[in-house]
TIMI-2910 file (N, C-alpha, C, CB; in pm, 1 decimal, decimal comma, always signed):
<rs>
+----------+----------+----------+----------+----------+----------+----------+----------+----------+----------+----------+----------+------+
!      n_x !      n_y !      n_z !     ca_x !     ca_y !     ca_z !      c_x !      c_y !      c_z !     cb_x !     cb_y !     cb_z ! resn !
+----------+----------+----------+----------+----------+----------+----------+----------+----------+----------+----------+----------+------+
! +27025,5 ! +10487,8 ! +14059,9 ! +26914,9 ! +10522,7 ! +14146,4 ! +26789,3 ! +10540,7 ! +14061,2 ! +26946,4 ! +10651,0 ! +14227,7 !  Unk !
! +26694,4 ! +10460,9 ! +14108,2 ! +26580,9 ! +10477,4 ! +14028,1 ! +26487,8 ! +10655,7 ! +14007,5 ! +26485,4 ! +10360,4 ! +14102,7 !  Unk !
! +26373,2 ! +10653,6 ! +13947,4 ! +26359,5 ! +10754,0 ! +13930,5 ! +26273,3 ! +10820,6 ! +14047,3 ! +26323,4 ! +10757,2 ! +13812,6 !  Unk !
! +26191,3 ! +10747,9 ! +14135,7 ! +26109,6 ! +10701,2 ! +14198,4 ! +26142,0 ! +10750,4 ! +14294,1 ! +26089,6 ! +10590,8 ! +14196,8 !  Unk !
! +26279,1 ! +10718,3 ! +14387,1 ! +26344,8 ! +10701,4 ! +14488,4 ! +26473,3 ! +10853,2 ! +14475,9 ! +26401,1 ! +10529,1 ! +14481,8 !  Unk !
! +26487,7 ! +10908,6 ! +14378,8 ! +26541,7 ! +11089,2 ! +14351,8 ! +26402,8 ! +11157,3 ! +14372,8 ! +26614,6 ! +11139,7 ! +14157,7 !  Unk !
! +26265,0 ! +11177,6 ! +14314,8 ! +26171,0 ! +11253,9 ! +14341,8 ! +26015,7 ! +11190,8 ! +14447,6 ! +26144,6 ! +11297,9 ! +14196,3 !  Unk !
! +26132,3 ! +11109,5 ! +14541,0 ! +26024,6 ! +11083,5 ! +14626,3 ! +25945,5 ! +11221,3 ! +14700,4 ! +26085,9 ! +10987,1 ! +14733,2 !  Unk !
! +26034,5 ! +11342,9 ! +14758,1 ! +25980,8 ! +11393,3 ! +14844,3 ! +25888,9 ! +11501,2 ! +14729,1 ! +26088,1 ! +11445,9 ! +14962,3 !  Unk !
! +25913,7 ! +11510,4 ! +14583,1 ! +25803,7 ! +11572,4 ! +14514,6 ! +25672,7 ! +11530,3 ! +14496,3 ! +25835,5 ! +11589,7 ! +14411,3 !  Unk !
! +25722,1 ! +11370,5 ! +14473,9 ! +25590,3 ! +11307,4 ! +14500,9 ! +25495,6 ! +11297,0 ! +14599,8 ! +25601,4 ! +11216,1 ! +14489,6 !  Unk !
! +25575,2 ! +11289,8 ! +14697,9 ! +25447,2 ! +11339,6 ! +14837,1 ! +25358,4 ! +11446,8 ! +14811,1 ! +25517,0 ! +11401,4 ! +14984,6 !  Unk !
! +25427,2 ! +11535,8 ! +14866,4 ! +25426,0 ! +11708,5 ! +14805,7 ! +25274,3 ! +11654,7 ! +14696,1 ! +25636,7 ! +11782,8 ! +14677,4 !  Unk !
! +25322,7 ! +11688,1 ! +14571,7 ! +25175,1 ! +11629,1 ! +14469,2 ! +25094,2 ! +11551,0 ! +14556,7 ! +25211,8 ! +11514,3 ! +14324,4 !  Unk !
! +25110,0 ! +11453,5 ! +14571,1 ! +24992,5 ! +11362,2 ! +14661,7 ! +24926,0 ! +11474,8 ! +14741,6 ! +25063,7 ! +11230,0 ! +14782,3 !  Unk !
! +25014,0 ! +11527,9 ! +14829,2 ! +24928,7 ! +11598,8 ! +14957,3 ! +24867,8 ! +11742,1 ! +14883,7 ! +25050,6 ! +11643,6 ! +15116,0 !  Unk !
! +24896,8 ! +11777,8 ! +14788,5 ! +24831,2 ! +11886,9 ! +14699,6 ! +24699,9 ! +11863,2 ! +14682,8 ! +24887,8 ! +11900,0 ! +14565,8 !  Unk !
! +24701,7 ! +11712,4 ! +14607,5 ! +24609,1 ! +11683,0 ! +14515,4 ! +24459,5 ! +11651,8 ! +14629,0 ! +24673,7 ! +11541,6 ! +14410,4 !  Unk !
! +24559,7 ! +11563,9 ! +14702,2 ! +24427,9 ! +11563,6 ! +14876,8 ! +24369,2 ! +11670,8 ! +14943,5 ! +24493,8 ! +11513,9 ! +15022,2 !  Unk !
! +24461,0 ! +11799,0 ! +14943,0 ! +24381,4 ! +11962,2 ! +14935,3 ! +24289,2 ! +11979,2 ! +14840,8 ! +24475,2 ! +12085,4 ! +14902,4 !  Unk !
! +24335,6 ! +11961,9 ! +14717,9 ! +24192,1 ! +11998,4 ! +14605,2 ! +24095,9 ! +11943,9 ! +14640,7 ! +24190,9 ! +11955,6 ! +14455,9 !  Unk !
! +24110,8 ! +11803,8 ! +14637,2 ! +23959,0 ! +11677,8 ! +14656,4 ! +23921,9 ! +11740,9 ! +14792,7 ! +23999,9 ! +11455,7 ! +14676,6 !  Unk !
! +23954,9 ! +11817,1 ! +14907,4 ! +23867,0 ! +11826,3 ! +14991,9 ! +23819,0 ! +11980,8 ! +14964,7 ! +23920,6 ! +11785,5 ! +15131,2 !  Unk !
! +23902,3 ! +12044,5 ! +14899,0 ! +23838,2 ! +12208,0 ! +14886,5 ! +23726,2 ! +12192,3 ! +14816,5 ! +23930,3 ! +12327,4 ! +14804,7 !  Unk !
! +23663,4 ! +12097,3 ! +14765,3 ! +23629,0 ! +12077,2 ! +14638,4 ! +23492,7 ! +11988,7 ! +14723,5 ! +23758,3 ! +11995,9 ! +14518,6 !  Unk !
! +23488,4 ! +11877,9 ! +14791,9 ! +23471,4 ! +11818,2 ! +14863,9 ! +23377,1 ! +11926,5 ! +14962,1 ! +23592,3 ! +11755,7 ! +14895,3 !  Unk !
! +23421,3 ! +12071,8 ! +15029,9 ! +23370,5 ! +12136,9 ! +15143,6 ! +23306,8 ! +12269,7 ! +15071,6 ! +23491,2 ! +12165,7 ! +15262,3 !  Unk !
! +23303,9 ! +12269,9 ! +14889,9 ! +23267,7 ! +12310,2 ! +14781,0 ! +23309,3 ! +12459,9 ! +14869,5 ! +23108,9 ! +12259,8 ! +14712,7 !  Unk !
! +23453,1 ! +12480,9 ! +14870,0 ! +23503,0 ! +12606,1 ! +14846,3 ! +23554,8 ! +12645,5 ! +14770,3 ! +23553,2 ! +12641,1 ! +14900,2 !  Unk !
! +23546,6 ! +12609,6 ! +14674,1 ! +23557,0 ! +12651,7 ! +14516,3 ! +23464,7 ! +12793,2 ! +14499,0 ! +23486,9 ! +12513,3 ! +14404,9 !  Unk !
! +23337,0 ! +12776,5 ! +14566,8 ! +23286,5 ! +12876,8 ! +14522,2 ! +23336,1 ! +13026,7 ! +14565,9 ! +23166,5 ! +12852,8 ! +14546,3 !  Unk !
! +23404,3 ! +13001,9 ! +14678,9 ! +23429,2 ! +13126,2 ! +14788,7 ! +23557,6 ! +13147,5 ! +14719,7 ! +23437,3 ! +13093,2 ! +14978,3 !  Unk !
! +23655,2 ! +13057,0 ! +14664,6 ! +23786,4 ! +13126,4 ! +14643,1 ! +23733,4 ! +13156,1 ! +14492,2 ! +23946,9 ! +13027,8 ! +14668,5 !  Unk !
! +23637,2 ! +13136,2 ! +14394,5 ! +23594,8 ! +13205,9 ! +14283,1 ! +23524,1 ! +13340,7 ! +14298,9 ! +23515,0 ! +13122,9 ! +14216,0 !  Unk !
! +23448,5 ! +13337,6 ! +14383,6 ! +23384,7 ! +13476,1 ! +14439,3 ! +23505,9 ! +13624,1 ! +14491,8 ! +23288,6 ! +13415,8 ! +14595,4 !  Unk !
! +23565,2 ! +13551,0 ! +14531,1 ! +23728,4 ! +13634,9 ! +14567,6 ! +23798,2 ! +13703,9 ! +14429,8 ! +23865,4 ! +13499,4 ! +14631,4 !  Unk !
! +23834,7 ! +13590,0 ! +14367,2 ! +23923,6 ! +13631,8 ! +14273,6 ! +23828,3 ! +13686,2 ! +14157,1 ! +24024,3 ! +13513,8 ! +14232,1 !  Unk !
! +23728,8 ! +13663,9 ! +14132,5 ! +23629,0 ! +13719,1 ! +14026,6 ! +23595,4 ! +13909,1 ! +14108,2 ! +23446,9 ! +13579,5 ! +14022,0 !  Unk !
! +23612,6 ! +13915,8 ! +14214,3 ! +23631,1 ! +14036,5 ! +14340,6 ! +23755,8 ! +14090,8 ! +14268,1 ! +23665,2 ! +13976,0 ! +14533,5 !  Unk !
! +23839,4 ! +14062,0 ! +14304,0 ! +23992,0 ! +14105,5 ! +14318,0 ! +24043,2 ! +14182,5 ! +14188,6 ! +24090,2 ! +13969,4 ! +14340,5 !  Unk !
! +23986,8 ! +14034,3 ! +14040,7 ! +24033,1 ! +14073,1 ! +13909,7 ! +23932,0 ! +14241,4 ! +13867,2 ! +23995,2 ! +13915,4 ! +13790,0 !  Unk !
! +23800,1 ! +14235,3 ! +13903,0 ! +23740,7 ! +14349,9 ! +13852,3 ! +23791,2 ! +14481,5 ! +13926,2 ! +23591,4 ! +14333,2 ! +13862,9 !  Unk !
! +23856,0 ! +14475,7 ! +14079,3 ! +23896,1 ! +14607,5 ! +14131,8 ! +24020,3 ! +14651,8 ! +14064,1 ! +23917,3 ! +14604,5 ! +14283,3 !  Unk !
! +24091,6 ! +14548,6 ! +14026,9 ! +24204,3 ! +14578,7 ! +13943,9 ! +24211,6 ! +14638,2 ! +13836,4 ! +24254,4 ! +14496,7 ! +13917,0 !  Unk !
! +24076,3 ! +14559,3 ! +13751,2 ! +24088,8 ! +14636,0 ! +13592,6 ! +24018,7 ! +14776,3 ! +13600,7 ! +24000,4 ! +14539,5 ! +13456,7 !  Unk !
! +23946,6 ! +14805,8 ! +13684,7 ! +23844,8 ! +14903,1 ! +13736,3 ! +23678,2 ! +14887,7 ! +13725,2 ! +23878,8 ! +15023,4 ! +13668,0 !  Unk !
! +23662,5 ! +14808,9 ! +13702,7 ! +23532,9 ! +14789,4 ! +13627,1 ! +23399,3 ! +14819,1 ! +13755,4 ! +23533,0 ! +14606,4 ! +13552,4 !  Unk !
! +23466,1 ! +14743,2 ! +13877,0 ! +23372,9 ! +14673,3 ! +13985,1 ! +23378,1 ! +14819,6 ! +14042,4 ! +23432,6 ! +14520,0 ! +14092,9 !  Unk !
+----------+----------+----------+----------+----------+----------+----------+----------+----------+----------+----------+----------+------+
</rs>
């Protein structure tokens, strides 16, 4: 059995990942989930 045809359904999976990034990225919510976690990490350490 080729290798191709054992990790087909991972390969989707990746594909349809990678088509989430290009549109998060795409609807530039990058900035909002950086604004979050740059939020989140300072309540944690205490700083914010």
């Amino acid at each position: 059995m080729s290798f191709f045809k054992r990790n087909r359904a991972s390969f989707i999976l990746l594909f349809i990942a990678i088509i989430f990034i290009f549109l998060g990225v795409w609807r530039e919510e990058f900035e909002v989930v950086f604004k979050k976690a740059v939020n989140i990490c300072l309540e944690c350490i205490g700083l914010g």
